[in-house]
C-alpha positions in Angstrom: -38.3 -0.6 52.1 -34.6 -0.1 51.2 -33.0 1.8 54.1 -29.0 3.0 54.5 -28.6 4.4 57.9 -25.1 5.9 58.6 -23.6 6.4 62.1 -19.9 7.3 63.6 -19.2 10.5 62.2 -17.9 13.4 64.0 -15.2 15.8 65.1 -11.6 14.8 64.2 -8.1 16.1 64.5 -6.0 15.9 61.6 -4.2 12.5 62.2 -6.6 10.8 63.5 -8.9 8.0 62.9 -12.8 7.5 62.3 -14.9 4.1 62.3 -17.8 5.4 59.6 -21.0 1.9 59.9 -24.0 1.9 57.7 -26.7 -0.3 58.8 -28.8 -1.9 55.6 -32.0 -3.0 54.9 -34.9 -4.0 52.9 -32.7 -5.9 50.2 -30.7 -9.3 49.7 -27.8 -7.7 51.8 -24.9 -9.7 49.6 -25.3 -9.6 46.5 -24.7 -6.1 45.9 -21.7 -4.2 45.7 -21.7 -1.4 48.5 -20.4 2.1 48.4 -19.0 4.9 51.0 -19.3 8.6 48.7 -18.1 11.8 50.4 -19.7 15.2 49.3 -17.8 18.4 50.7 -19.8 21.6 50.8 -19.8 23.6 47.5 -18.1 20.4 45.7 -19.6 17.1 43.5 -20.4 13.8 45.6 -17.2 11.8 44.8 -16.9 8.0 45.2 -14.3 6.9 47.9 -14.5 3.5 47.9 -16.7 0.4 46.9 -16.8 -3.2 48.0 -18.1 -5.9 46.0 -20.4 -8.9 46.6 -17.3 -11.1 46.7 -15.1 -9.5 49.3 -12.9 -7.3 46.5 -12.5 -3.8 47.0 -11.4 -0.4 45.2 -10.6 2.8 46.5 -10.0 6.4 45.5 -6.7 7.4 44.8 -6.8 10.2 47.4 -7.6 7.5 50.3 -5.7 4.8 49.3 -3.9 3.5 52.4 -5.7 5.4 54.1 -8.8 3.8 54.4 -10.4 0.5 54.9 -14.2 -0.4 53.4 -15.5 -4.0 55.6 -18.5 -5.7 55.3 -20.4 -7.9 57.6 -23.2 -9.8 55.2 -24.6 -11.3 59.1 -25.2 -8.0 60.4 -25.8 -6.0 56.9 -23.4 -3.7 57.7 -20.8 -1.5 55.8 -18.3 -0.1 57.7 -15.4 2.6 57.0 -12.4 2.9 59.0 -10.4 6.2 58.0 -7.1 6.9 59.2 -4.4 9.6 58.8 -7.1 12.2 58.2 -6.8 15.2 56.8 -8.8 18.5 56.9 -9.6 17.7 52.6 -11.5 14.9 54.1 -13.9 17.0 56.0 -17.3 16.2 53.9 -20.4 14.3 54.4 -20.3 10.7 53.9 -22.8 8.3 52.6 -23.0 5.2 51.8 -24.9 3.6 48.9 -26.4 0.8 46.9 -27.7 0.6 43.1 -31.0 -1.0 42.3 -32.4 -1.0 39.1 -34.5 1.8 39.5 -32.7 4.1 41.0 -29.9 4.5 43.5 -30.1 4.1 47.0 -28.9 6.6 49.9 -28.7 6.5 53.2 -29.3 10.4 55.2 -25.3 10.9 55.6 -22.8 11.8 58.6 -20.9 14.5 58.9 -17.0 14.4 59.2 -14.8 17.4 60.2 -11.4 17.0 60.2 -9.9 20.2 62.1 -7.3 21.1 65.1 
């Protein structure tokens, strides 16, 4: 029943911006923390940022003002909003949700960052 569906990826220069939207569902929307990962090819998913229930937020140090994580708890959406990209950003990006059970992913969106 839990489903994270990811949308707005695609071809960048370096420079430029990126809106990144995961569309959730199955689950009490907000009360869960939400998460944006990245995995580049040939390298570990890594965490780049994670909003909580209660509006807070935290971010990886290499897309600190940078990027923006939003959530809308009406529409059970998760958006990312990535500016001044760089190449090193090129990666697939997920987002995600922890359940006891397991964890939660939605199917990813590609981001290439390139001139």
């Amino acid at each position: 029943q839990v489903q994270l569906v990811e949308s707005g990826g695609g071809l960048v220069q370096p420079g430029g911006s990126l809106r990144l939207s995961c569309a959730a569902s199955g689950f009490i929307f907000n009360r869960y923390a939400m998460d944006w990962y990245r995995q580049a090819s040939g390298k570990p998913r890594e965490l780049v940022a994670r909003i909580f229930s209660g509006g807070s937020r935290n971010y990886a140090d290499f897309v600190k003002g940078r990027f923006a994580i939003s959530r809308d708890n009406a529409k059970n959406t998760v958006a990312l909003v990535m500016n001044s990209l760089k190449p090193e950003d090129t990666a697939v990006y997920y987002c995600h949700v922890t359940f006891m059970g397991g964890d939660y992913w939605g199917q990813g969106t590609q981001v290439t960052v390139s001139s």
